[in-house]
DSSP file (Angstrom, degrees, kcal/mol; ACC not computed):
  #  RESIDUE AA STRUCTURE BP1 BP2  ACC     N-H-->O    O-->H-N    N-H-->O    O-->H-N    TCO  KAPPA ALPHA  PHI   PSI    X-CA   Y-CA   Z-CA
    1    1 A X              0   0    0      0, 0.0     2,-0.7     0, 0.0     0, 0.0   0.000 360.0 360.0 360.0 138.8   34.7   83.1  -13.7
    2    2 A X        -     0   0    0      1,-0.1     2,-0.5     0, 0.0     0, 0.0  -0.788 360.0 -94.9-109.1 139.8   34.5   79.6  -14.5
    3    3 A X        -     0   0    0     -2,-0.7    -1,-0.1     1,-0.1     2,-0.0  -0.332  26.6-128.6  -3.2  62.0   36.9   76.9  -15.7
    4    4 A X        +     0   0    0     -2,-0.5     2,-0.3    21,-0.0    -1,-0.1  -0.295  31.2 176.4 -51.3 114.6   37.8   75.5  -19.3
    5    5 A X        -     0   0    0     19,-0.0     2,-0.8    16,-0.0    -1,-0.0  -0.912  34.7-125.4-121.8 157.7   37.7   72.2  -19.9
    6    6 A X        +     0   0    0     -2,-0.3     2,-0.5    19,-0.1    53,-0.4  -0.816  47.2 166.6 -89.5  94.0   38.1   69.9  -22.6
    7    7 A X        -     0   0    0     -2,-0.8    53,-0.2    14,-0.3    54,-0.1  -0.887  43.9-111.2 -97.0 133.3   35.1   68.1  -22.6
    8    8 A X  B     -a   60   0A   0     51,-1.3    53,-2.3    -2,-0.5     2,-0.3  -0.307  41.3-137.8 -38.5 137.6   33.0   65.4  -25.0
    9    9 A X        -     0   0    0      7,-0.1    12,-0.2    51,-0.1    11,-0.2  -0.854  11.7-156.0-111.6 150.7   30.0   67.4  -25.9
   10   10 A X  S    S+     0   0    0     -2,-0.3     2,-0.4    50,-0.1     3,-0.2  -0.009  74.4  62.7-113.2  37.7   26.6   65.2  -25.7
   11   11 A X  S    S+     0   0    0      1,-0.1     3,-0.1     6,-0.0    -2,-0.0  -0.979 109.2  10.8-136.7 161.0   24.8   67.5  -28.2
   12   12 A X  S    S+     0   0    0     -2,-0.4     2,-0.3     1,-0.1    -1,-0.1   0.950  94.3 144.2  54.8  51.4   25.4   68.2  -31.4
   13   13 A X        -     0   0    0     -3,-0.2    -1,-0.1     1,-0.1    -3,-0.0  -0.823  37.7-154.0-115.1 170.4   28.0   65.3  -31.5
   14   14 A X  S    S-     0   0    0     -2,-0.3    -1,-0.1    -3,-0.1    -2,-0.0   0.727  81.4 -21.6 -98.0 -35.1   28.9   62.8  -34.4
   15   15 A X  S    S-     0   0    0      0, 0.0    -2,-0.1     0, 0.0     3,-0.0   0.216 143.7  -9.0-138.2 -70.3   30.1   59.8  -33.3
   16   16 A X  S    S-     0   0    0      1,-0.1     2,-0.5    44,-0.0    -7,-0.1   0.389  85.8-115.8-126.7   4.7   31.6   60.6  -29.5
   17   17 A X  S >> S+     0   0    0     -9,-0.2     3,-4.7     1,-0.1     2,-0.8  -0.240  79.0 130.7  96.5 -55.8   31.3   64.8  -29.4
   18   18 A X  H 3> S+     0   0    0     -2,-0.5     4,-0.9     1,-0.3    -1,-0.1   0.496  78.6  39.9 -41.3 -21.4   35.4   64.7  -29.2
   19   19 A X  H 34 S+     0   0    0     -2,-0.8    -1,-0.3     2,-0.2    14,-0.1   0.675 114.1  47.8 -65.8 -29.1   35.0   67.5  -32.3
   20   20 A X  H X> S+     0   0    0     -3,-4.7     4,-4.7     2,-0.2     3,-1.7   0.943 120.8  43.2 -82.8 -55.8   32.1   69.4  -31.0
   21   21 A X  H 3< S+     0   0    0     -4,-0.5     4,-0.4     1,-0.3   -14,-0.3   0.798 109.6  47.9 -61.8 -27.9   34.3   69.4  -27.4
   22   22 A X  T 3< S+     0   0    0     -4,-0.9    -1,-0.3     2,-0.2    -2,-0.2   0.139 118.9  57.7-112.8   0.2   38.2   70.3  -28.6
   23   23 A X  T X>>S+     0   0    0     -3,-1.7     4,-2.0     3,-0.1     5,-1.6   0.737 107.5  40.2 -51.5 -70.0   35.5   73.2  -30.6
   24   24 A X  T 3<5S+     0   0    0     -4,-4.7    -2,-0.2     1,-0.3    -3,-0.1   0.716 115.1  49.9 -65.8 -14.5   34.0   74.5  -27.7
   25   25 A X  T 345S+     0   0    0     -4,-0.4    -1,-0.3     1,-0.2    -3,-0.2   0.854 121.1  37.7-104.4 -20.3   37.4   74.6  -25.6
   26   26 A X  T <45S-     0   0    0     -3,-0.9    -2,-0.2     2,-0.2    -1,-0.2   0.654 108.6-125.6-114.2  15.3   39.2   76.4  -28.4
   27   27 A X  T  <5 +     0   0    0     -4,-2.0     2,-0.3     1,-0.3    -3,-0.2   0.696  66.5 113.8  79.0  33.3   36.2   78.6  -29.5
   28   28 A X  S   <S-     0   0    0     -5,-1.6    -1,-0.3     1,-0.0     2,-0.2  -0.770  73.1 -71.3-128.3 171.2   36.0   77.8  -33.1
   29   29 A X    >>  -     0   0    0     -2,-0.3     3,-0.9     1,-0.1     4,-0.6  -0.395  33.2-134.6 -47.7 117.7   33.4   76.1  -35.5
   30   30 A X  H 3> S+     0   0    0      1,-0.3     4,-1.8     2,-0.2     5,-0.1   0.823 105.9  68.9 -28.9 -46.7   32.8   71.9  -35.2
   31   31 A X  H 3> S+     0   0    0      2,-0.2     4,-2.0     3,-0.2     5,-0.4   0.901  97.6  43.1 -79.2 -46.2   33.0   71.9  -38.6
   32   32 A X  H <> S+     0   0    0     -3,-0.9     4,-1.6     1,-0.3     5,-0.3   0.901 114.0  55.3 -54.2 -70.4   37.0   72.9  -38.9
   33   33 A X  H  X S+     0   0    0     -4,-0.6     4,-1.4     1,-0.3    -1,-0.3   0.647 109.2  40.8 -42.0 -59.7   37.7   70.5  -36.2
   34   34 A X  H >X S+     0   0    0     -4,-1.8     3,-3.4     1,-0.3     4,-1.1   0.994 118.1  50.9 -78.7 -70.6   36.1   67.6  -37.9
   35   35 A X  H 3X S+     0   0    0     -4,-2.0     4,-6.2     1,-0.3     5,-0.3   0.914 111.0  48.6 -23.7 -42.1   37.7   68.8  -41.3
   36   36 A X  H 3X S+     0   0    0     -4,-1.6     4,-1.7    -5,-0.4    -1,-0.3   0.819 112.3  45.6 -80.1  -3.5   41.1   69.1  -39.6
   37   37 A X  H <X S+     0   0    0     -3,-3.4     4,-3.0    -4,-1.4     5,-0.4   0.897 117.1  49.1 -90.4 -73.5   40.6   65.3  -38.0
   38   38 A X  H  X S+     0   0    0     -4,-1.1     4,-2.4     1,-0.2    -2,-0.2   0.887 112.5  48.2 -27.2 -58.7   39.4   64.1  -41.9
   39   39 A X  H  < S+     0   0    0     -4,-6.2     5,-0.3    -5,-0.3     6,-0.3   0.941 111.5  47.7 -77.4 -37.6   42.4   65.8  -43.2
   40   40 A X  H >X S+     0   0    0     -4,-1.7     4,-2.8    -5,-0.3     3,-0.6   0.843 111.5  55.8  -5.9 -71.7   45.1   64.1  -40.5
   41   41 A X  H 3< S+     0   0    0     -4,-3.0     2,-0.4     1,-0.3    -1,-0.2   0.731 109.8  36.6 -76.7  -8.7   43.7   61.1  -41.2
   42   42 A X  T 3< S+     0   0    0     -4,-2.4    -1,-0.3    -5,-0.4    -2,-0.0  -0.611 124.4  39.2-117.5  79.6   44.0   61.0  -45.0
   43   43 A X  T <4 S+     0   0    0     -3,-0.6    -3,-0.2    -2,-0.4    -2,-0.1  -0.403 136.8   9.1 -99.8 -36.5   47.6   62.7  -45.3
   44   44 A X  S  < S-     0   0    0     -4,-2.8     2,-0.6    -5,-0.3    -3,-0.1   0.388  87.4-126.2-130.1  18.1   49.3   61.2  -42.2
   45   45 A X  S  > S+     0   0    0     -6,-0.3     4,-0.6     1,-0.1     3,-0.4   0.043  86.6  97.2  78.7 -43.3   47.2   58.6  -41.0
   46   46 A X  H  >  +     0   0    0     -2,-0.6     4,-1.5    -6,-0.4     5,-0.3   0.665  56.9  89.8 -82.9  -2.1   47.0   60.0  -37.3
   47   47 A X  H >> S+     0   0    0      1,-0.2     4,-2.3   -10,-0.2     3,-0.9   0.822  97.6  36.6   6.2 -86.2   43.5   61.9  -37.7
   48   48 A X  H 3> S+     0   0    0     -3,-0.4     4,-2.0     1,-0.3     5,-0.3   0.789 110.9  57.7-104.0 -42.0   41.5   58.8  -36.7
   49   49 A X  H 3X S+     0   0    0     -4,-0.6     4,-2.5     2,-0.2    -1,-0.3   0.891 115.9  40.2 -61.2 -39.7   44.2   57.3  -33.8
   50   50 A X  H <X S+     0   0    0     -4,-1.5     4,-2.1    -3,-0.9    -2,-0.2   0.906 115.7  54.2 -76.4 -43.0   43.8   61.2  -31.7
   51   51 A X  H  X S+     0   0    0     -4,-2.3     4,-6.2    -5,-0.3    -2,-0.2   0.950 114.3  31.8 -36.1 -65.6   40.3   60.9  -32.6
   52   52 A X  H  X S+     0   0    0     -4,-2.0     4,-1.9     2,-0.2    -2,-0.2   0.993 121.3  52.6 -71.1 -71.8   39.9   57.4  -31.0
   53   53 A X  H >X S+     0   0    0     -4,-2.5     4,-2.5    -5,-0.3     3,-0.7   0.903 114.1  50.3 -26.7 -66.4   43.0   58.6  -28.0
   54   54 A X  H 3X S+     0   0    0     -4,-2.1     4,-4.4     2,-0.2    -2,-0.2   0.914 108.4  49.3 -11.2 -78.9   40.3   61.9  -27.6
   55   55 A X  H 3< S+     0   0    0     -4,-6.2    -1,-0.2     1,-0.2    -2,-0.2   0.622 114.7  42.3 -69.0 -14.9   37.4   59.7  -27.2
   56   56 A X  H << S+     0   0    0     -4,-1.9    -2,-0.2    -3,-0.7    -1,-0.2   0.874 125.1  32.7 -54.7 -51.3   39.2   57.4  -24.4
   57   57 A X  H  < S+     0   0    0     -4,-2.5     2,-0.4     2,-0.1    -3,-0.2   0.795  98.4  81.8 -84.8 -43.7   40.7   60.2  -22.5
   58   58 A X  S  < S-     0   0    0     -4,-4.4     2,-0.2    -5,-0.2   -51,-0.1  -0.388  78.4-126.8 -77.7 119.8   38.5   62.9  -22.7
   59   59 A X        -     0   0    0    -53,-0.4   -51,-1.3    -2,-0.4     3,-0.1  -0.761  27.7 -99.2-101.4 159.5   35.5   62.8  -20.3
   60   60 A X  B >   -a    8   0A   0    -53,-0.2     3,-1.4     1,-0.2   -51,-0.1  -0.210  43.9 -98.9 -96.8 133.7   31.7   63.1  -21.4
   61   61 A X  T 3  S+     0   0    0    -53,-2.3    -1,-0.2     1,-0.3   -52,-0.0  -0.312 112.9  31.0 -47.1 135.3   30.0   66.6  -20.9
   62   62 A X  T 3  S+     0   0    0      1,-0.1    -1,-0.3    -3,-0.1    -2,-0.1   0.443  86.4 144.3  93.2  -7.1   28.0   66.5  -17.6
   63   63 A X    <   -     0   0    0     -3,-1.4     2,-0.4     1,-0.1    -1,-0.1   0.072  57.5-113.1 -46.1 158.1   30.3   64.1  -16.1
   64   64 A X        -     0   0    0      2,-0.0     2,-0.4     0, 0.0    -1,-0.1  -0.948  34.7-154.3 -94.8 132.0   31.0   64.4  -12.0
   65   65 A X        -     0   0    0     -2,-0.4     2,-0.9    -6,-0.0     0, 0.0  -0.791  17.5-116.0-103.9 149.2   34.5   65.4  -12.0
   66   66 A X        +     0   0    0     -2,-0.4     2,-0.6     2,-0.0    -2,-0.0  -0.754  44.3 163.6 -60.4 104.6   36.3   64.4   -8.9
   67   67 A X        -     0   0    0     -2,-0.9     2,-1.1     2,-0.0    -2,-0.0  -0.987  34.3-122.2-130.0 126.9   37.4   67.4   -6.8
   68   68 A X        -     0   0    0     -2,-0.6     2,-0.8     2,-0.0    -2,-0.0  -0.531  25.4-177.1 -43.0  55.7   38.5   67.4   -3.1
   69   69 A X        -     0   0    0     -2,-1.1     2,-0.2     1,-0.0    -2,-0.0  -0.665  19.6-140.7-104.5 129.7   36.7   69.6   -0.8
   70   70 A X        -     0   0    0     -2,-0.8    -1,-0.0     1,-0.1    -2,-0.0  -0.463  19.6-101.4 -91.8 161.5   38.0   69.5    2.4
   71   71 A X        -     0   0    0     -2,-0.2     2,-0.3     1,-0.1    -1,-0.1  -0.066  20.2-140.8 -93.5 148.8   35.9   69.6    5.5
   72   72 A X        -     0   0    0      1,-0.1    -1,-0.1     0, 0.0     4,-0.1  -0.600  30.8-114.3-104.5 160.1   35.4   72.8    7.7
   73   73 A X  S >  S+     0   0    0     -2,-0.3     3,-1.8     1,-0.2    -1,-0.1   0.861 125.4  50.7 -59.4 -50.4   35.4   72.0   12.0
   74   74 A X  T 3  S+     0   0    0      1,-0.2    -1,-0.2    -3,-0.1    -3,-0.0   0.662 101.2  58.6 -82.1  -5.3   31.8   73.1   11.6
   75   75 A X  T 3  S+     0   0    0      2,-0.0     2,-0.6     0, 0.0    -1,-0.2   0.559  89.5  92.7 -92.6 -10.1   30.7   70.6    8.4
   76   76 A X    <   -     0   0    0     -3,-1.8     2,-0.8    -4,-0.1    -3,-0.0  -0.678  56.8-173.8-108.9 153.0   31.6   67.6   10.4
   77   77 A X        -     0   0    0     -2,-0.6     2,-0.5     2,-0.0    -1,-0.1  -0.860  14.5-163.8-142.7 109.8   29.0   65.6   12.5
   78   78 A X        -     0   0    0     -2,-0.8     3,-0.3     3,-0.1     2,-0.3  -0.870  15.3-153.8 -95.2 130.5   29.6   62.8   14.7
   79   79 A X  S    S+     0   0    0     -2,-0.5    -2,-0.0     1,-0.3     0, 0.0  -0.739  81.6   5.2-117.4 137.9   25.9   61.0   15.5
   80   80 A X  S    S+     0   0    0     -2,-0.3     2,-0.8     1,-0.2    -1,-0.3   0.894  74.8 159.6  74.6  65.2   26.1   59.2   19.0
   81   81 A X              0   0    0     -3,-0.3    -1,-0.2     1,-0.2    -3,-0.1  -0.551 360.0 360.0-124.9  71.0   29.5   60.4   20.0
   82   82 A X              0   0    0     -2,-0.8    -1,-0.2     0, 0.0    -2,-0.1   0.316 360.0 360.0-169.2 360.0   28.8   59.7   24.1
């Protein structure tokens, strides 16, 4: 089973994907998302600031995440170890 993450989508995006991605992670249409960022920003002003927050924070679909995988006895290989 694989993982959900909130990612920037790089297809189907408008300006930086951050609607297409915070879509995909919560399984609903782009188009509310972008409505509900439009409507934010013209009733309380913060629409466009999480938008902008989003598009800092949020990393870009396709990305190499940094994960830790630690070494087995048998994975490690010492070259001229005599």
């Amino acid at each position: 089973m694989s993982e959900k993450r909130l990612m920037r989508r790089r297809h189907d995006r408008m300006l930086f994907g951050v609607a297409g991605g915070v879509a995909d992670y919560l399984n609903i249409d782009p188009v509310i998302v972008r409505l509900a960022f439009v409507l934010m920003t013209l009733l309380h002003g913060w629409g466009l600031l999480i938008y902008a927050v989003l598009a800092i924070v949020m990393p870009q679909e396709g990305e190499a995440s940094a994960k830790a995988n630690p070494f087995d006895e048998e994975e490690i290989v010492i070259k001229d170890a005599g």
